[in-house]
MIKOL-619146 format. One record per residue: chain; x, y, z of N, C-alpha, C, O in turn. Coordinates in steps of 0.2 Angstrom, whole numbers, padded with zeros to 4 digits. Each point is the difference from the previous one (the first is absolute). Example, Ala and Ser with C-alpha at 12.3 -4.5 7.8 and 13.67 -1.06 7.14 Angstrom:
% MIKOL-619146
@chaine: A, nu: 0066, nv: -0028, nw: 0039, cau: -0004, cav: 0006, caw: 0000, cu: 0004, cv: 0006, cw: 0000, ou: 0005, ov: -0001, ow: 0003;
@chaine: A, nu: -0007, nv: 0006, nw: -0007, cau: 0004, cav: 0006, caw: 0001, cu: -0004, cv: 0005, cw: 0003, ou: 0003, ov: 0006, ow: 0001;
END
This chain:
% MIKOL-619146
@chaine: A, nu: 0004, nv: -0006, nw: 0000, cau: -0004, cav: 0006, caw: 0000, cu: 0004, cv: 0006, cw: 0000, ou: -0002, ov: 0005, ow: -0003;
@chaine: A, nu: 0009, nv: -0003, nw: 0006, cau: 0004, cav: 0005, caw: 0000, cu: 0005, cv: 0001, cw: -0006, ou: 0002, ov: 0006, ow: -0002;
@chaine: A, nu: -0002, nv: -0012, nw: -0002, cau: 0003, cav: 0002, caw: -0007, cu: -0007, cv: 0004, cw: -0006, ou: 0001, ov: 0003, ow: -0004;
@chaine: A, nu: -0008, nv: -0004, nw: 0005, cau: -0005, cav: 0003, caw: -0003, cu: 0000, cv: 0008, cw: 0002, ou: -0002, ov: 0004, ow: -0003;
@chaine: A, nu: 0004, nv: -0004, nw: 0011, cau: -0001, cav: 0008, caw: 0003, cu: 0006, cv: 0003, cw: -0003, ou: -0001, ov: 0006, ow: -0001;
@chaine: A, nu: 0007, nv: -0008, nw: 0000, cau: 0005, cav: -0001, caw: -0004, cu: 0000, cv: 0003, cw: -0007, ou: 0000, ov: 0006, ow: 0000;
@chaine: A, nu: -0001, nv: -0008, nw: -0003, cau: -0003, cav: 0002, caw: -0009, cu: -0005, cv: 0004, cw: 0000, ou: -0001, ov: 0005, ow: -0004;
@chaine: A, nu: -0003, nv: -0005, nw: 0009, cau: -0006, cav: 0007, caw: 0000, cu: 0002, cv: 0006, cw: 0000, ou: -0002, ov: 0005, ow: -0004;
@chaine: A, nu: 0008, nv: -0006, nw: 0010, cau: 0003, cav: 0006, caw: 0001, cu: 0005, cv: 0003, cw: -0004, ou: 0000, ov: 0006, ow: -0002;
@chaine: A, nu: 0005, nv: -0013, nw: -0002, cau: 0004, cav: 0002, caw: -0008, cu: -0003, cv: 0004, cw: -0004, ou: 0004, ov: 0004, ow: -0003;
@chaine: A, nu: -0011, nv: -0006, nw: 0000, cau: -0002, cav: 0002, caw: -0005, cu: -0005, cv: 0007, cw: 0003, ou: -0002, ov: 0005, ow: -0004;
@chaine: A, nu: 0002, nv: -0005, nw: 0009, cau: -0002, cav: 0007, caw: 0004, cu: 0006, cv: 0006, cw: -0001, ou: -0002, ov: 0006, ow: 0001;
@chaine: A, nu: 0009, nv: -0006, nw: -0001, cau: 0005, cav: 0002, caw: -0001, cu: 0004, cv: 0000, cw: -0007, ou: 0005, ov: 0004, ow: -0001;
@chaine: A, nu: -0008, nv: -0007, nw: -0003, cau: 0001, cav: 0000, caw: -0006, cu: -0004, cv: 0004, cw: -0006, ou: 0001, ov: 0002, ow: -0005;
@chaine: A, nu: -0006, nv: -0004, nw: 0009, cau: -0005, cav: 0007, caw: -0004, cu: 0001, cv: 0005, cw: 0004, ou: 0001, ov: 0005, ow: -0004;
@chaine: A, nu: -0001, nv: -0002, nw: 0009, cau: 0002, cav: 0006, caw: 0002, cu: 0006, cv: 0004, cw: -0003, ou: 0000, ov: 0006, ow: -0002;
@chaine: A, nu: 0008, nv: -0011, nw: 0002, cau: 0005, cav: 0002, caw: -0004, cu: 0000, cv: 0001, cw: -0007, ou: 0004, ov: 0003, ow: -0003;
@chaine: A, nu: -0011, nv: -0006, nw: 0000, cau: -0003, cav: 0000, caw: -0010, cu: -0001, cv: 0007, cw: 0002, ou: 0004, ov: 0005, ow: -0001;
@chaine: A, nu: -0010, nv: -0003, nw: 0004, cau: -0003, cav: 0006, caw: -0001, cu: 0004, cv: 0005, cw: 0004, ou: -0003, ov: 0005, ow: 0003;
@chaine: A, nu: 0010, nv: -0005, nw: -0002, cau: 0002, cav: 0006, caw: 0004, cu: 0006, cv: 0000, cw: -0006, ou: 0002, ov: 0005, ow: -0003;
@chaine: A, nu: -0001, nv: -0010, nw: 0001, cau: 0004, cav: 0001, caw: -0009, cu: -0006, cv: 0004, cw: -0004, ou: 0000, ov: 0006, ow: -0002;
@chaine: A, nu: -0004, nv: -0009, nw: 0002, cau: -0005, cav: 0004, caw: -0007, cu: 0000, cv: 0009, cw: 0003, ou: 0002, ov: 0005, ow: -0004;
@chaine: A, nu: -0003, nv: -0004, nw: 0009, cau: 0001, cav: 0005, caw: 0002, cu: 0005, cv: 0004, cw: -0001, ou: -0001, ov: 0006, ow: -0003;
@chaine: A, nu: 0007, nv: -0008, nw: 0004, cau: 0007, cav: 0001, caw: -0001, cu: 0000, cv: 0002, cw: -0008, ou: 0002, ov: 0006, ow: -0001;
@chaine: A, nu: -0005, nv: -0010, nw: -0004, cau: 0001, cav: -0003, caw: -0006, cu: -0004, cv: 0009, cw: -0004, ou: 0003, ov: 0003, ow: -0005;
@chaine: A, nu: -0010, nv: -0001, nw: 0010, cau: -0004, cav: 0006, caw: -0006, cu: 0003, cv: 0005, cw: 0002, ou: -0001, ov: 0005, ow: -0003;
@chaine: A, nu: 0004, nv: -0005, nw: 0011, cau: 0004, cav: 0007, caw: 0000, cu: 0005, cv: 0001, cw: -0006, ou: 0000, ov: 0004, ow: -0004;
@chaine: A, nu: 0004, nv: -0010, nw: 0005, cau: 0006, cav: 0001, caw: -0007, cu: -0003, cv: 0002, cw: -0005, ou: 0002, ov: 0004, ow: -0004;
@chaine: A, nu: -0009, nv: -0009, nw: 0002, cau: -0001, cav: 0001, caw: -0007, cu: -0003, cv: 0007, cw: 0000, ou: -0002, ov: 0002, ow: -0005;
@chaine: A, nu: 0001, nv: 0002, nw: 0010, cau: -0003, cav: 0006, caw: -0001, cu: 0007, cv: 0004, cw: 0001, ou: -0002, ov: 0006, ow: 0000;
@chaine: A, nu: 0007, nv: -0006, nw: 0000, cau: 0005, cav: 0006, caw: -0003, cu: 0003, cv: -0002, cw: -0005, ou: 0003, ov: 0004, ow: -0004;
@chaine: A, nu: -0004, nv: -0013, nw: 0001, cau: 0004, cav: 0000, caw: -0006, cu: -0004, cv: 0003, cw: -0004, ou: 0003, ov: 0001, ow: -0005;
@chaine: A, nu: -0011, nv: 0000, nw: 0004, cau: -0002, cav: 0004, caw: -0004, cu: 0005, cv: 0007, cw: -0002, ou: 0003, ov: 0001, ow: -0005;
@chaine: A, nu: -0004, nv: 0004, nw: 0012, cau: 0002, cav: 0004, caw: -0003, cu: 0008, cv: 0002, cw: -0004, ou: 0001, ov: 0006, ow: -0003;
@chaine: A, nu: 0004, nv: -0010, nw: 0004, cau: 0004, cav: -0001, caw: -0003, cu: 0000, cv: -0002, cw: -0009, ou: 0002, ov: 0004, ow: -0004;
@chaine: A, nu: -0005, nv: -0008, nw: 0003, cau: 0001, cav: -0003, caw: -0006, cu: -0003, cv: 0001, cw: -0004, ou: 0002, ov: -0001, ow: -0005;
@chaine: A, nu: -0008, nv: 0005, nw: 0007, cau: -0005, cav: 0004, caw: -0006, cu: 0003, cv: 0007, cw: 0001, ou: 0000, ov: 0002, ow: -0006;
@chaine: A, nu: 0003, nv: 0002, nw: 0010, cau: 0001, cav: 0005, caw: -0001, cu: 0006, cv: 0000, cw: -0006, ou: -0001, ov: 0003, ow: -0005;
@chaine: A, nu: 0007, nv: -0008, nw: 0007, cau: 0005, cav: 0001, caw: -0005, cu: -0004, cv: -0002, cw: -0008, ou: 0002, ov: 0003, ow: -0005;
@chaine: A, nu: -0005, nv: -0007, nw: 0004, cau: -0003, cav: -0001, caw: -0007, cu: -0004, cv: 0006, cw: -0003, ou: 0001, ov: 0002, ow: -0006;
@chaine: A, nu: -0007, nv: -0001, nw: 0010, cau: -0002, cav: 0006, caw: -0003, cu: 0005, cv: 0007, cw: 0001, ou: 0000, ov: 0003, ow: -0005;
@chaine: A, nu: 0002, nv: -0001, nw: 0008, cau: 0006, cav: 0004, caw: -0003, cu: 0005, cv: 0001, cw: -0005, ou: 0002, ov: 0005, ow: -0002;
@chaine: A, nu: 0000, nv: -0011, nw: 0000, cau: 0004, cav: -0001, caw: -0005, cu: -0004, cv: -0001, cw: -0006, ou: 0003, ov: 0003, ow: -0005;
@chaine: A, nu: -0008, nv: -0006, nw: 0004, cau: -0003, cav: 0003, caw: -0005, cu: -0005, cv: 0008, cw: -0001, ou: -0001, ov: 0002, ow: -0006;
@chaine: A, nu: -0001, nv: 0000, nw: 0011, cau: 0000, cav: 0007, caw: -0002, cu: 0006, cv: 0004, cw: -0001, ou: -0001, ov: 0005, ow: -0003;
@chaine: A, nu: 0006, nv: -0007, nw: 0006, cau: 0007, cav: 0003, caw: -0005, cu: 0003, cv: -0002, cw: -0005, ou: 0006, ov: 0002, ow: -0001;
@chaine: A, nu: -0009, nv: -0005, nw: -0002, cau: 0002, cav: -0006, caw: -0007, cu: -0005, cv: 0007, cw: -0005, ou: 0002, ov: 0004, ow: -0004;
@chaine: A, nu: -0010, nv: -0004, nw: 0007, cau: -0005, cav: 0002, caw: -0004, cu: 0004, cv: 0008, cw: 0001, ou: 0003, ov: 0002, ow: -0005;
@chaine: A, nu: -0002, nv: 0001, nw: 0011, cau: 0000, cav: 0007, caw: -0001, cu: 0006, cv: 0001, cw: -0002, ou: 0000, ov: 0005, ow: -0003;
@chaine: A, nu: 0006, nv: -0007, nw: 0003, cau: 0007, cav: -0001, caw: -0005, cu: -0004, cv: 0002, cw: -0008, ou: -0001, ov: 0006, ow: -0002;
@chaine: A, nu: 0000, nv: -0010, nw: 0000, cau: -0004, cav: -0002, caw: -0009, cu: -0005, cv: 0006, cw: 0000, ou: -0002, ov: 0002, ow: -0005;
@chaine: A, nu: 0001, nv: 0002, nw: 0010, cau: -0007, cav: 0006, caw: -0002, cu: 0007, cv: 0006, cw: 0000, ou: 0001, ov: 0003, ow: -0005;
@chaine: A, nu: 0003, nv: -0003, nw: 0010, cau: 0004, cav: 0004, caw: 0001, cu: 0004, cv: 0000, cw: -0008, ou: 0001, ov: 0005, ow: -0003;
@chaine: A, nu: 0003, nv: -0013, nw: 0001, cau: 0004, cav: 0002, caw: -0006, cu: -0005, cv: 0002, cw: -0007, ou: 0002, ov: 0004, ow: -0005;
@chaine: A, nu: -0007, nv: -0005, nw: 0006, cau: -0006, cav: 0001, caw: -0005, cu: -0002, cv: 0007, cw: 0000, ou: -0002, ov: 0004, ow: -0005;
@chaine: A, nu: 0003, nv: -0001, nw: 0012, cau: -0003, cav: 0007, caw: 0000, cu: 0007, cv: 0007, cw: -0004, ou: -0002, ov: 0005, ow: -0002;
@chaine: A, nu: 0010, nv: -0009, nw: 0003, cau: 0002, cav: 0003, caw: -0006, cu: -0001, cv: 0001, cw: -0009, ou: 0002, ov: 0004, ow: -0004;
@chaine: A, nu: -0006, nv: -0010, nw: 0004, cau: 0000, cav: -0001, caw: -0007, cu: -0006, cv: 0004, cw: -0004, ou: 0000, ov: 0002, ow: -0006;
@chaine: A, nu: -0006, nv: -0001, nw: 0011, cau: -0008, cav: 0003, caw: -0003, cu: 0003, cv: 0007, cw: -0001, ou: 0005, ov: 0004, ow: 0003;
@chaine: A, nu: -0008, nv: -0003, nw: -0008, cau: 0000, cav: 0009, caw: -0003, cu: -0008, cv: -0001, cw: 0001, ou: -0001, ov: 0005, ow: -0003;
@chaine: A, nu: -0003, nv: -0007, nw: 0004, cau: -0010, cav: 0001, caw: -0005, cu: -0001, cv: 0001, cw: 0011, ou: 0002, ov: -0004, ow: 0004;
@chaine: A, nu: -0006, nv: 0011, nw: -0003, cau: -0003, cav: 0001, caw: 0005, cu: -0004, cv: -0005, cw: 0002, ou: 0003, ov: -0003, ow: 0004;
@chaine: A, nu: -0010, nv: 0000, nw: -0008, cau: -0001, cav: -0005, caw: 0001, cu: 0001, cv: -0008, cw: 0003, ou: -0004, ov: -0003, ow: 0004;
@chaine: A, nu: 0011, nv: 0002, nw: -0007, cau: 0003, cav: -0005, caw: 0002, cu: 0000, cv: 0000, cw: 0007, ou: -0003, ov: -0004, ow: 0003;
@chaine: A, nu: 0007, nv: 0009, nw: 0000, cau: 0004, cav: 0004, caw: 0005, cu: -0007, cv: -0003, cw: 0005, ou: 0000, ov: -0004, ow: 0004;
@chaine: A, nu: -0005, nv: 0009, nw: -0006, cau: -0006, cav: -0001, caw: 0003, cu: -0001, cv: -0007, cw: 0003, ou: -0001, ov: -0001, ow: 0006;
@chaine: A, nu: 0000, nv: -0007, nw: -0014, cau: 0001, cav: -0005, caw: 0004, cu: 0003, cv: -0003, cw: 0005, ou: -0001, ov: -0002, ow: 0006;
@chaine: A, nu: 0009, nv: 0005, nw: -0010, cau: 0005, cav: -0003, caw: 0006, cu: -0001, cv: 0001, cw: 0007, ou: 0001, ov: -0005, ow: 0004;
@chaine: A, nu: -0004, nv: 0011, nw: -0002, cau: -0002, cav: 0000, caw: 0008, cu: -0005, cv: -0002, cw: 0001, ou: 0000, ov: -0001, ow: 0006;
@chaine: A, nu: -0003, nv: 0000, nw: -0008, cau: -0005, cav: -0006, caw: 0000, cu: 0002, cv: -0008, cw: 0002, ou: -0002, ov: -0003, ow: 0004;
@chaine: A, nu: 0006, nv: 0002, nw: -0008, cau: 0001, cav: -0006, caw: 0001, cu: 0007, cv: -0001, cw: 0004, ou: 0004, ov: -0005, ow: 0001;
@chaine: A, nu: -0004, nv: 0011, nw: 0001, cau: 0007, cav: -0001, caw: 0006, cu: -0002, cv: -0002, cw: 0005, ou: 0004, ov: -0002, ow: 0004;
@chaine: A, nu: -0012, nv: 0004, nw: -0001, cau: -0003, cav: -0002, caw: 0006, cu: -0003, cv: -0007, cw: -0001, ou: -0002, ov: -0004, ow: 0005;
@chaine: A, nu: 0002, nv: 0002, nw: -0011, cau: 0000, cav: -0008, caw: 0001, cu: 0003, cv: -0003, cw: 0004, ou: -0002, ov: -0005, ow: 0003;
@chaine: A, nu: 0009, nv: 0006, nw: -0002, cau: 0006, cav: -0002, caw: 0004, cu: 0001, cv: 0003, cw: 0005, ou: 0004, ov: -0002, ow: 0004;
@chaine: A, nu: -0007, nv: 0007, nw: -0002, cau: -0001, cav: 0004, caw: 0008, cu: -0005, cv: -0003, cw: 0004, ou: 0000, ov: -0002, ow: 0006;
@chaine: A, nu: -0006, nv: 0003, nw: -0011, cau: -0006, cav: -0003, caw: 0007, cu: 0001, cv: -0006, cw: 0001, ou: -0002, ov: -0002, ow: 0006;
@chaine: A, nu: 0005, nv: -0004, nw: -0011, cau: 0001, cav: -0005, caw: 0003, cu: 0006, cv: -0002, cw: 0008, ou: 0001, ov: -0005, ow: 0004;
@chaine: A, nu: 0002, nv: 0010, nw: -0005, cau: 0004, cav: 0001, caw: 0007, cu: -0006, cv: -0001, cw: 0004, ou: -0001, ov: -0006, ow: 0002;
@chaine: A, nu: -0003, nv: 0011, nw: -0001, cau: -0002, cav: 0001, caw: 0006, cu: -0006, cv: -0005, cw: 0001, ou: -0002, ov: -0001, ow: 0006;
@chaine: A, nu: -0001, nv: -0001, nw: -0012, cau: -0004, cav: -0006, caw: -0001, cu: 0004, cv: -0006, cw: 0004, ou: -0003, ov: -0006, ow: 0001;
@chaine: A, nu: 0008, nv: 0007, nw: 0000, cau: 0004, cav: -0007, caw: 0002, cu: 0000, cv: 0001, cw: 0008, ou: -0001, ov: -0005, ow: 0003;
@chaine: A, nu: 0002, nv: 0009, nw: -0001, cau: 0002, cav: 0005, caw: 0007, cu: -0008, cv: -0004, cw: 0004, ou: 0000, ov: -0004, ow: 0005;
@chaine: A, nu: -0004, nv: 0007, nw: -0009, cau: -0008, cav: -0003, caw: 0004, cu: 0000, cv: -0008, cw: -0001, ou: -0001, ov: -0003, ow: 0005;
@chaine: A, nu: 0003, nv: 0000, nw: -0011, cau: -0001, cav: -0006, caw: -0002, cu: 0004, cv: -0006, cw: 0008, ou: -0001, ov: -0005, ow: 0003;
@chaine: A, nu: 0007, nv: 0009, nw: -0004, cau: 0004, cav: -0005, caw: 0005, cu: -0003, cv: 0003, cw: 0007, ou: 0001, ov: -0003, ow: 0005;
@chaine: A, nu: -0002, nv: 0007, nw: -0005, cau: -0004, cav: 0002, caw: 0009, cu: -0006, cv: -0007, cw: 0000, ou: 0000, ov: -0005, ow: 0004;
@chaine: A, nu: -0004, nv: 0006, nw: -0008, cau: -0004, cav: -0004, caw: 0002, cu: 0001, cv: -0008, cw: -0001, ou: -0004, ov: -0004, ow: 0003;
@chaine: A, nu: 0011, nv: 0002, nw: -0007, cau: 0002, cav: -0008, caw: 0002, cu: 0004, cv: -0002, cw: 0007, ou: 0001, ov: -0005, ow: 0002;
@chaine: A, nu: 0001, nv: 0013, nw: 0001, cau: 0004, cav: -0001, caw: 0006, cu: -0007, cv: -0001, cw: 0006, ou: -0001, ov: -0004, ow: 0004;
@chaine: A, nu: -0005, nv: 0011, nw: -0007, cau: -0004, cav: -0003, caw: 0004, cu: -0003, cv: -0007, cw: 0002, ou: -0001, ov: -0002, ow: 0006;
@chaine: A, nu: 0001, nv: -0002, nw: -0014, cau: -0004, cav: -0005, caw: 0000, cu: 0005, cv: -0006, cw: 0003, ou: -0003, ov: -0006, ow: 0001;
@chaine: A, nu: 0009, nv: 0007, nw: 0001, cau: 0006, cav: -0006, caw: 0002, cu: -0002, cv: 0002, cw: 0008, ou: 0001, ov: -0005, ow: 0005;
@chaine: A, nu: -0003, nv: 0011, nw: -0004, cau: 0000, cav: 0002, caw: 0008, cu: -0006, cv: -0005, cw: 0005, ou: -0001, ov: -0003, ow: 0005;
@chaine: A, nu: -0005, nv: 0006, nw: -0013, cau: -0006, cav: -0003, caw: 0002, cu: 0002, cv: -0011, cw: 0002, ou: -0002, ov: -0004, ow: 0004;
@chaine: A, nu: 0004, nv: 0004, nw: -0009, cau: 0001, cav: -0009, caw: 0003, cu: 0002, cv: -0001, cw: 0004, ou: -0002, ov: -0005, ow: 0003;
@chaine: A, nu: 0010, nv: 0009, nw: 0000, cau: 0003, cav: -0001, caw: 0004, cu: -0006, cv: 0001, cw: 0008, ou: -0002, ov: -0005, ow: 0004;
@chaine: A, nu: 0000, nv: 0011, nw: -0005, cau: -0007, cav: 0000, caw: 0007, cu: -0005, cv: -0004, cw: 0000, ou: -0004, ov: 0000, ow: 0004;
@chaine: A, nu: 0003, nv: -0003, nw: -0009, cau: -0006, cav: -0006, caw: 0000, cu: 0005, cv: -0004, cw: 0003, ou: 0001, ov: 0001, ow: 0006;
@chaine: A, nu: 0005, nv: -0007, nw: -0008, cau: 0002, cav: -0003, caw: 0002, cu: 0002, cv: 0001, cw: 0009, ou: 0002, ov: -0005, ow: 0003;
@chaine: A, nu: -0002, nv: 0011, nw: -0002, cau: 0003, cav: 0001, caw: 0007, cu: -0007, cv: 0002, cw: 0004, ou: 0001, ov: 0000, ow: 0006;
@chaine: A, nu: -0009, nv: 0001, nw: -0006, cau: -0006, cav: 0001, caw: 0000, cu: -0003, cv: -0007, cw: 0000, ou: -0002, ov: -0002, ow: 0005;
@chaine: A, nu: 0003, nv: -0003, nw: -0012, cau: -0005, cav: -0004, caw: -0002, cu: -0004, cv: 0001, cw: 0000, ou: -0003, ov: -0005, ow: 0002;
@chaine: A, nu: -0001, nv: 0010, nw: -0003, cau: -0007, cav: 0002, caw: -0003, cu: -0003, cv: 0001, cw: -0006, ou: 0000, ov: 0004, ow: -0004;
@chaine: A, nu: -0002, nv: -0006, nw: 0004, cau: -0004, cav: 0000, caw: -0009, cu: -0002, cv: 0008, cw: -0002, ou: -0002, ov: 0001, ow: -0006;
@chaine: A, nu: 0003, nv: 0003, nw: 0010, cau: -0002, cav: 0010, caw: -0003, cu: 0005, cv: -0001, cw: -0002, ou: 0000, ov: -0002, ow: -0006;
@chaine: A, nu: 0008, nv: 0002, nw: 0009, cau: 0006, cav: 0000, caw: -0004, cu: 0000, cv: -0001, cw: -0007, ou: 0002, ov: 0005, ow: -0004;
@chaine: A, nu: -0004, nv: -0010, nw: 0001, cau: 0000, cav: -0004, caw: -0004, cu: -0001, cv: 0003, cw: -0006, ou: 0004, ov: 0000, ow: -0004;
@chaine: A, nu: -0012, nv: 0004, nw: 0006, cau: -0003, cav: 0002, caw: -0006, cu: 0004, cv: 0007, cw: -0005, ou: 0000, ov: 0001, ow: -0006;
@chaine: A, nu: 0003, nv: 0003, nw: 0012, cau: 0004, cav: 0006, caw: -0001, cu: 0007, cv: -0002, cw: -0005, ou: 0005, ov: 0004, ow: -0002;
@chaine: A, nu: -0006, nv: -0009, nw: 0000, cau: 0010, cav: -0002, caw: -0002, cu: -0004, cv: -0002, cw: -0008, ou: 0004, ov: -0001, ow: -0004;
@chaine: A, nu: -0011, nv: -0001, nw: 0002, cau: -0001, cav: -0002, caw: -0005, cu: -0002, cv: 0008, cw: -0002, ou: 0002, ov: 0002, ow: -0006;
@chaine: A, nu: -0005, nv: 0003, nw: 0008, cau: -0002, cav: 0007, caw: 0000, cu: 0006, cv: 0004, cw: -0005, ou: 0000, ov: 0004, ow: -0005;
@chaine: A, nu: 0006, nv: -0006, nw: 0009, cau: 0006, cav: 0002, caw: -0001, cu: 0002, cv: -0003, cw: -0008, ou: 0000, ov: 0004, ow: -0005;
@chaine: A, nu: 0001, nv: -0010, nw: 0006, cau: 0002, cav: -0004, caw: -0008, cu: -0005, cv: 0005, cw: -0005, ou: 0003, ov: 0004, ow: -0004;
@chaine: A, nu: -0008, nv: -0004, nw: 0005, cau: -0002, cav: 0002, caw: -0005, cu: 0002, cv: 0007, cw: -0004, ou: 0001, ov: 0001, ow: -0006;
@chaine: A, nu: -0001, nv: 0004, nw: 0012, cau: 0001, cav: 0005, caw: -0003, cu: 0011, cv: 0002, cw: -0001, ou: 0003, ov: 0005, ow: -0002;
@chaine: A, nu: 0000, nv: -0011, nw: 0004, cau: 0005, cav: 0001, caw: -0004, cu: 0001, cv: -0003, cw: -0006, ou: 0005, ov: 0002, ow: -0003;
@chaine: A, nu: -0010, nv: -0007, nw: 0001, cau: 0001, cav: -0002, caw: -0006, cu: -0001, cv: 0004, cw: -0005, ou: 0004, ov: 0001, ow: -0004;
@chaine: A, nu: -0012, nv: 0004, nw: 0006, cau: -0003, cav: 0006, caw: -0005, cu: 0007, cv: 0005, cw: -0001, ou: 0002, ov: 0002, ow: -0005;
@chaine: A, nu: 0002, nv: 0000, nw: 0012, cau: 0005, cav: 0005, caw: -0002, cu: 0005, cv: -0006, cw: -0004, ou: 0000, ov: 0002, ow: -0006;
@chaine: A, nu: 0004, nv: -0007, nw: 0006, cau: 0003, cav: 0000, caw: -0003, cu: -0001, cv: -0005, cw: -0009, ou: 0004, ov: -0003, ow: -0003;
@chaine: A, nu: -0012, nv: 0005, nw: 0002, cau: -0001, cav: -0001, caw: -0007, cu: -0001, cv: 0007, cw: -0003, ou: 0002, ov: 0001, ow: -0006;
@chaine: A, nu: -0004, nv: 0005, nw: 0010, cau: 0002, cav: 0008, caw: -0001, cu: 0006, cv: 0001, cw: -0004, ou: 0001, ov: 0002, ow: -0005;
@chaine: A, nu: 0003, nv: -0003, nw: 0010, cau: 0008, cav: 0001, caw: 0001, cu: 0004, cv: -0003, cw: -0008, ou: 0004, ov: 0003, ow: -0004;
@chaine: A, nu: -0007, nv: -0009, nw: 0003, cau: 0001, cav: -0005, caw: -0005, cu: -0002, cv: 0005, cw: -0008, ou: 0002, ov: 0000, ow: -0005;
@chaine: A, nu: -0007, nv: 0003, nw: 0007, cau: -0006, cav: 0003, caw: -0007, cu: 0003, cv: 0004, cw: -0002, ou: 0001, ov: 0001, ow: -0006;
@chaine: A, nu: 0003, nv: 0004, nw: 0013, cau: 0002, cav: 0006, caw: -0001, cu: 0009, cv: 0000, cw: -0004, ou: 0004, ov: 0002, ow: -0004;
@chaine: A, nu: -0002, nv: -0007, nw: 0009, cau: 0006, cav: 0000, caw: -0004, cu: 0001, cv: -0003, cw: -0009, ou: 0005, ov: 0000, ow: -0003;
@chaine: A, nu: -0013, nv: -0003, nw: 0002, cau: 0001, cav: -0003, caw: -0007, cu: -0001, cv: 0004, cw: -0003, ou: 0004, ov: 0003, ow: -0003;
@chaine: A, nu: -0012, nv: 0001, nw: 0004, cau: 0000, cav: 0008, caw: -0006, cu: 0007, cv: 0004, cw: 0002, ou: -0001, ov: 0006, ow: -0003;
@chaine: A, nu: 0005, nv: -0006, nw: 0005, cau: 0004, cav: 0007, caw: 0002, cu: 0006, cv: -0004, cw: -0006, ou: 0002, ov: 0003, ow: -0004;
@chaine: A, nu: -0001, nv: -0008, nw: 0003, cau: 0006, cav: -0004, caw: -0005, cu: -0003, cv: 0000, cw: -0004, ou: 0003, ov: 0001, ow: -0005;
@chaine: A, nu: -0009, nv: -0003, nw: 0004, cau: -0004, cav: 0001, caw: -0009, cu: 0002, cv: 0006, cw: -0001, ou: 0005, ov: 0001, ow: -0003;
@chaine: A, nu: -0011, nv: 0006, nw: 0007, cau: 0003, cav: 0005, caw: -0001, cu: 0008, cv: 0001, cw: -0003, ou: 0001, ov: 0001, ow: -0005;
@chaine: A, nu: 0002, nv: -0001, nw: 0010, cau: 0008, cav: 0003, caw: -0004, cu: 0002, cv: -0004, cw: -0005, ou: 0003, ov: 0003, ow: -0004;
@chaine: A, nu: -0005, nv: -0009, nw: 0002, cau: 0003, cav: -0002, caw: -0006, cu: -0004, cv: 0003, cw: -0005, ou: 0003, ov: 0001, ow: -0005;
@chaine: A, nu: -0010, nv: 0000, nw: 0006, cau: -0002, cav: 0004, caw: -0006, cu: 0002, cv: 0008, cw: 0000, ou: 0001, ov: 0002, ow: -0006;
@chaine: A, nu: -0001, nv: 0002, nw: 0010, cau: 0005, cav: 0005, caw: 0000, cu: 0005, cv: 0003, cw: -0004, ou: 0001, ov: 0005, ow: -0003;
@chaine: A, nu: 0004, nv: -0015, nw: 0004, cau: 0008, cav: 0001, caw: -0003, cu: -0004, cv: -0001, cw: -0005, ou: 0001, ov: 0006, ow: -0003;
@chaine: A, nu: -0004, nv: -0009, nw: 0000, cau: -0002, cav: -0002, caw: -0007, cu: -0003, cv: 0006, cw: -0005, ou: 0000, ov: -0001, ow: -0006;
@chaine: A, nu: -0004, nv: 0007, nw: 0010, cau: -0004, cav: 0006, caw: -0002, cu: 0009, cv: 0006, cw: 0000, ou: 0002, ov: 0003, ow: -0005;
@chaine: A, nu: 0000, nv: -0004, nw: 0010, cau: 0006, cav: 0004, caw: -0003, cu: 0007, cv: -0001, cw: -0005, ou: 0003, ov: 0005, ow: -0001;
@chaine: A, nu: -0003, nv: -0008, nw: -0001, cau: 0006, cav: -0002, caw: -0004, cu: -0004, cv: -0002, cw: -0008, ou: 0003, ov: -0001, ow: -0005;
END
């Protein structure tokens, strides 16, 4: 009978060490968010606003000129498009961690609330950096 009270207790300890790992696991994953999308979306707003910049020597047509700032903010608001986006994945890695540390089922619903609306920003983000590169290559192609 004391080796039964035994394994009760094991697996009483071994799930509490799972869920203080998972715990562990959405803080990290809630700062690696902000690391790793910031540097990607950065670098391709500096890829895109590079190409607007070498292109804004080349335009003589007002016009043009006109598009080009235009589509230089394709590659600017997706920054800030990314800034919200990753708030609310760090939120939703927070929210699991406090379910997991709660076990309440309210927890729960708030971390699906989340996904979704980082998805919506980063199918935005995705839109805006493809019209902003269609844009300049027809640009390059309208000026020369």
């Amino acid at each position: 009978m004391n080796t039964n009270f035994d394994e009760i207790e094991l697996e009483k300890n071994r799930l509490k060490n799972l869920k203080n790992e998972l715990i562990i696991h959405y803080h990290q994953d809630a700062t690696f968010y902000e690391r790793r999308t910031y540097i990607a979306f950065f670098l391709i707003s500096g890829v895109g606003l590079y190409a607007c910049s070498d292109l804004y020597n080349k335009i003589e047509s007002i016009d043009l000129l006109n598009s080009l700032s235009i589509l230089a903010g394709f590659f600017i608001v997706p920054i800030l498009l990314s800034v919200i986006s990753n708030e609310f994945a760090r939120k939703k890695s927070m929210e699991k961690a406090e379910w997991y540390q709660k076990g309440n089922e309210i927890y729960r619903k708030g971390a699906r609330k989340y996904t979704k609306l980082e998805n919506g920003f980063k199918i935005a983000i995705g839109s805006l950096y493809l019209l902003g590169s269609i844009g300049v290559g027809i640009l390059y192609y309208l000026s020369f």
